[in-house]
C-alpha positions in Angstrom: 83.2 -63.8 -127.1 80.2 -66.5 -127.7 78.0 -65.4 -130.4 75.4 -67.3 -127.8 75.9 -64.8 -125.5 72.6 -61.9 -125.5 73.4 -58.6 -126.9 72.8 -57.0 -123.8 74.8 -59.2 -122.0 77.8 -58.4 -124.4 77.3 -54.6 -123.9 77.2 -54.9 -120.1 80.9 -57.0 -120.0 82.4 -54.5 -122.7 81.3 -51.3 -120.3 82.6 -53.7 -117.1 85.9 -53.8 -119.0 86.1 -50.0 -119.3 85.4 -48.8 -116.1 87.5 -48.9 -113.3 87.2 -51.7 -110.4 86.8 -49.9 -107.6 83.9 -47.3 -109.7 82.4 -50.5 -110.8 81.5 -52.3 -107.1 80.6 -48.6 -105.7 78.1 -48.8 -109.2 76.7 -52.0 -107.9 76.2 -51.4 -104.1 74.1 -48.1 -105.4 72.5 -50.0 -107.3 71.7 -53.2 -104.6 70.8 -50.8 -102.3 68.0 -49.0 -104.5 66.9 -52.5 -105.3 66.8 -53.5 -101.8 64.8 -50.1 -101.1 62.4 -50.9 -104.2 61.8 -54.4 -102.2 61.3 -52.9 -98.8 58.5 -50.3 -99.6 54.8 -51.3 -99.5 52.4 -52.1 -102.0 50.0 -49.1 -101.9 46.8 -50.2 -100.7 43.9 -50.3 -103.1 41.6 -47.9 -103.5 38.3 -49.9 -101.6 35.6 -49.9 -104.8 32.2 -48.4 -104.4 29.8 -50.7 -103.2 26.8 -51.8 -105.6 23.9 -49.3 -105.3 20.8 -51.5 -105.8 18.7 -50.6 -109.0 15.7 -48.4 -109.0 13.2 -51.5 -109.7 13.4 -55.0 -109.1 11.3 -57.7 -110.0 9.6 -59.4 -106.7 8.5 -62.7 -107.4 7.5 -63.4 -103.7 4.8 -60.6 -104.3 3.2 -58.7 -101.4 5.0 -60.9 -99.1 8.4 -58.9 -99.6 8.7 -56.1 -96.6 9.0 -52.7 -97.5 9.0 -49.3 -96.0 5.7 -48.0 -98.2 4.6 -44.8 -98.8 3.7 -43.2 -95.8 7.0 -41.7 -94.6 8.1 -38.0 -94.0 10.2 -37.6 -96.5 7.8 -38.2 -99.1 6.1 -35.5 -97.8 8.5 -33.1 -97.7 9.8 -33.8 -101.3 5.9 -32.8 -102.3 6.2 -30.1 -99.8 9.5 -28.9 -101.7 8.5 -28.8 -105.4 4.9 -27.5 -104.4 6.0 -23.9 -105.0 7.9 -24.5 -108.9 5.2 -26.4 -109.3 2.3 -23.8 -109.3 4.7 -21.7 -110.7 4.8 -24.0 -114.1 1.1 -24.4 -114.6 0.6 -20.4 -114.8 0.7 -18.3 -118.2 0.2 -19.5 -121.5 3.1 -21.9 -121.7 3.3 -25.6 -122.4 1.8 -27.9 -120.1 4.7 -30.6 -120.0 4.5 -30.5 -116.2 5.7 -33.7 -113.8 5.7 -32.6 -110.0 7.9 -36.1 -109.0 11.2 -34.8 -110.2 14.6 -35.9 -108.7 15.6 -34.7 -105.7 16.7 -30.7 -106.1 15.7 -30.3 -109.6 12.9 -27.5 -110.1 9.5 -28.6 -111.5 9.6 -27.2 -115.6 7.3 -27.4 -118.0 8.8 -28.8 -121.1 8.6 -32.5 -120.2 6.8 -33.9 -123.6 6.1 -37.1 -122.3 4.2 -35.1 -119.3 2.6 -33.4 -121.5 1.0 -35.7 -123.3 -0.2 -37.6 -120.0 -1.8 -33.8 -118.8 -3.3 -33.0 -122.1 -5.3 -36.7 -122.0 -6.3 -35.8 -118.7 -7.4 -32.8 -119.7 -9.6 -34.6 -122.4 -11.3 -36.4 -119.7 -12.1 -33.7 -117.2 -13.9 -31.9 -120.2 -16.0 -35.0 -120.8 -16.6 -35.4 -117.3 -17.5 -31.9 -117.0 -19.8 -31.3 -120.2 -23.0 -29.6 -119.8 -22.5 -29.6 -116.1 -22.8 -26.4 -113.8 -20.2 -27.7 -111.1 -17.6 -30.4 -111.9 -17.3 -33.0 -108.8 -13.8 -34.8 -108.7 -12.6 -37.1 -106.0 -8.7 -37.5 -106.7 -7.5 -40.9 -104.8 -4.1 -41.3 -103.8 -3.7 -37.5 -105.0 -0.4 -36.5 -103.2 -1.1 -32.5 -102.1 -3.9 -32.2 -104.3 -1.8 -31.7 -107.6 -4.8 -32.3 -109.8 -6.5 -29.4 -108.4 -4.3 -26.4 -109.7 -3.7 -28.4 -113.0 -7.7 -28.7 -113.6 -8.4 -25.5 -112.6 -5.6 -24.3 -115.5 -6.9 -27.0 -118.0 -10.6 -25.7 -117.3 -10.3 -21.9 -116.5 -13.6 -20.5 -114.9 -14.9 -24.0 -113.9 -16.8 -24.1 -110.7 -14.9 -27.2 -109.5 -15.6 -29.3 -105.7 -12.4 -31.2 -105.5 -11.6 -34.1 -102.6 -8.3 -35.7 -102.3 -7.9 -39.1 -100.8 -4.3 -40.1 -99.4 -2.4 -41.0 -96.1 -2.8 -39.1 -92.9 0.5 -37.2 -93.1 0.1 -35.7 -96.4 -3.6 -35.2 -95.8 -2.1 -32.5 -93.0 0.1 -31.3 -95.1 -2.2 -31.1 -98.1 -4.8 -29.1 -95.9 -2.0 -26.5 -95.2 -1.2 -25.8 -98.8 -4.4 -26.7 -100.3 -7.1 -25.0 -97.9 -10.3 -25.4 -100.1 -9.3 -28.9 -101.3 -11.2 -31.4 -99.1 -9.0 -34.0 -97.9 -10.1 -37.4 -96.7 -7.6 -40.0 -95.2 -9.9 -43.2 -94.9 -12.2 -44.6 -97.3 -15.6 -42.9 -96.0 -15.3 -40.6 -99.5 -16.8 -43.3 -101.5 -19.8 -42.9 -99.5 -20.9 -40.9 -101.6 -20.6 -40.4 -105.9 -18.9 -37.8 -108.0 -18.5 -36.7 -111.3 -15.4 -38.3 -112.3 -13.1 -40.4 -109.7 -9.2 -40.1 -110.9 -6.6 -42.8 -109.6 -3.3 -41.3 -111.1 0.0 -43.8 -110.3 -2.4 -44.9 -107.4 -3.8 -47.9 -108.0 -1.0 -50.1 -108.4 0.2 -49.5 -105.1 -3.6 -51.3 -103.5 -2.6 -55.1 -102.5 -6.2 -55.9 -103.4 -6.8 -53.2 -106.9 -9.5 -55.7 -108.1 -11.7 -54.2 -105.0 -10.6 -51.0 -105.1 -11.2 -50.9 -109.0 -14.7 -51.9 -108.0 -15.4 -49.7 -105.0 -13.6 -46.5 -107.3 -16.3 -47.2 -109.9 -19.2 -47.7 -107.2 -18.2 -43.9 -106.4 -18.7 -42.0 -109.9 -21.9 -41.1 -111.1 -19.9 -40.6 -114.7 -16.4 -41.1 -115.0 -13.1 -43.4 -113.4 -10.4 -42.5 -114.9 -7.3 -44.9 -114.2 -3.8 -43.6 -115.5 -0.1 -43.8 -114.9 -0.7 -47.8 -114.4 1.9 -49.7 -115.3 0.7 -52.4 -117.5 1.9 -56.3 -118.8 0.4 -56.5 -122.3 1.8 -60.2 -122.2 1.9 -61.6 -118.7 -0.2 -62.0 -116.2 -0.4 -59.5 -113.3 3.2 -59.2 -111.1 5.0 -57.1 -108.4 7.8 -55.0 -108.2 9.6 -52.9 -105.8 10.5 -49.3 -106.7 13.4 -47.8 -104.7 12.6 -43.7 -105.5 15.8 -42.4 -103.5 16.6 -40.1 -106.7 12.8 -38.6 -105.7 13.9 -37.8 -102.1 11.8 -39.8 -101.2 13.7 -42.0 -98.3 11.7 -45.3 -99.1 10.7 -48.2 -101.1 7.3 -49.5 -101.8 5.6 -52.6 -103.6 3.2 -52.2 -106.5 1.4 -54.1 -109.3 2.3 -54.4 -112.9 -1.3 -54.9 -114.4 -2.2 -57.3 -116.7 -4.2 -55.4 -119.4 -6.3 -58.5 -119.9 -6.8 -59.0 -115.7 -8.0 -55.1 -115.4 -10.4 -55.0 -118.1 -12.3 -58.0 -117.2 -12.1 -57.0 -113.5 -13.1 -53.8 -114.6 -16.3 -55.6 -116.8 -17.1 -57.7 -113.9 -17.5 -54.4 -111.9 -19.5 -53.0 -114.6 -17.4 -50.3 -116.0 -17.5 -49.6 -119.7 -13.9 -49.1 -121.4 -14.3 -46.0 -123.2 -11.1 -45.1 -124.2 -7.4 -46.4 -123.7 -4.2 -44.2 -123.6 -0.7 -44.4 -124.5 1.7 -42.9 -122.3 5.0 -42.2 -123.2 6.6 -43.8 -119.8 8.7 -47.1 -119.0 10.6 -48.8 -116.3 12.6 -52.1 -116.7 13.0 -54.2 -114.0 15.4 -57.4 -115.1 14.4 -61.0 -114.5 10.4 -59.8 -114.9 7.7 -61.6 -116.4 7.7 -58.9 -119.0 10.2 -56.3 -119.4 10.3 -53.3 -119.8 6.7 -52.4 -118.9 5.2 -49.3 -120.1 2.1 -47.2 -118.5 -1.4 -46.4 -120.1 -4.5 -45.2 -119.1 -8.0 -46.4 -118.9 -11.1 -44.1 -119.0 -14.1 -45.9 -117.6 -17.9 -44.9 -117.6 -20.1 -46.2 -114.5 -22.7 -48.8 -116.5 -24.8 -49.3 -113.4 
């Protein structure tokens, strides 16, 4: 035998040579016919992949142009509707304030969030200011959801005597007037007819196509304080727009808001004669990829009326 020949090769003529003929060609049709088998059976079909969920926020370079559902839908007023309860729950007692009402869809409202807490505590700050030496405290809340700041400034101020109006969309204005009975609820713009002791735009203003104006016209309406928080802001770029998909909220929608430029809102903010008097750091981000600045973080912005 060839030492060319393959081991395996050599093995397989040495077993040939010891097996019988007729043992050997009923060895090899078994064998053909499994192969043949092997050959005839179907590739399994593959498993058809997930299809790409789209991210939470994308960048939107066409601006207010893009179409989008918005905020008023049902759903977003259900998912309010739905926490409302765990939420009044967390702000009672003596615990921590760490409170966020927007939590993902069937998650309870708690009250350990420390990032929350930080944004409550600085509100807090500002409704004692706002309130000093006053008898009654006068708040007009715009773009206020069911009221939320109510309960949580009557738990930050205990014993205040406190006239509280909430400015939103007509279907939550309903709603809000079911669960929140001596909240007055507005759902056009004749509440800045008239002034108020501090003027709150929490995660609100952002969502106005025009915020210069309604910066202006929110100042116009406090005889003290605008407070503007949870605003995302561009501490390098120039003002921008991005689209936020909330489906983890519940909420069955996506809307369009404003990353501010820092530098654009306080001069708009000058030019509307409204003194800075203090800036906060809030402990929340969002990235959305392919932005003018990424990833953008919020802050707030205390104003004083200078008028």
């Amino acid at each position: 035998m060839s030492d060319g020949v393959p081991l395996d090769a050599r093995i397989r003529l040495f077993v040939k040579g010891l097996t019988p003929p007729y043992l050997w060609r009923a060895l090899k049709w078994v064998k053909d016919r499994l192969r043949g088998q092997r050959k005839a059976e179907p590739e399994p079909e593959p498993h058809p992949a997930e299809p790409e969920q789209p991210s939470e926020w994308e960048f939107v370079p066409e601006g207010w142009a893009r179409p989008a559902k918005g905020w008023d839908v049902a759903s977003v007023a259900q998912a309010y509707l739905d926490t409302w309860p765990s939420y009044v729950e967390a702000l009672s007692g003596p615990g921590p304030l760490g409170i966020e009402h927007g939590v993902p869809l069937g998650q309870p409202v708690d009250r350990y969030d420390r990032a929350a807490h930080n944004t409550i505590v600085s509100y807090g700050y500002v409704a004692a200011l706002a309130g000093r030496g006053a008898e009654r405290l006068s708040i007009l809340d715009w773009g206020g959801g069911l009221a939320h700041y109510e309960p949580l400034t009557r738990a930050l101020l205990p014993g205040v005597d406190l006239e509280f109006h909430c400015k939103e969309l007509p279907a939550l204005v309903e709603l809000g007037r079911s669960v929140s009975p001596h909240v007055r609820f507005h759902d056009d713009e004749s509440c800045l007819q008239r002034r108020y002791d501090l003027v709150l735009a929490s995660s609100s203003l952002q969502y106005a196509d025009d915020w210069p104006r309604l910066l202006a016209a929110l100042g116009e309406a406090t005889a003290g304080y605008l407070f503007v928080t949870r605003l995302p802001v561009a501490l390098r770029a120039s003002s921008f727009v991005v689209l936020q998909r909330a489906y983890r909220y519940g909420y069955e929608t996506e809307y369009l808001g404003w990353v501010v430029s820092r530098e654009e809102l306080l001069r708009e903010a000058a030019s509307a004669r409204l003194e800075l008097v203090r800036e906060f750091l809030l402990s929340a981000w969002f990235s959305a990829p392919g932005a003018p600045e990424d990833p953008v973080e919020h802050r707030g912005y205390l104003f004083r009326n200078g008028s």
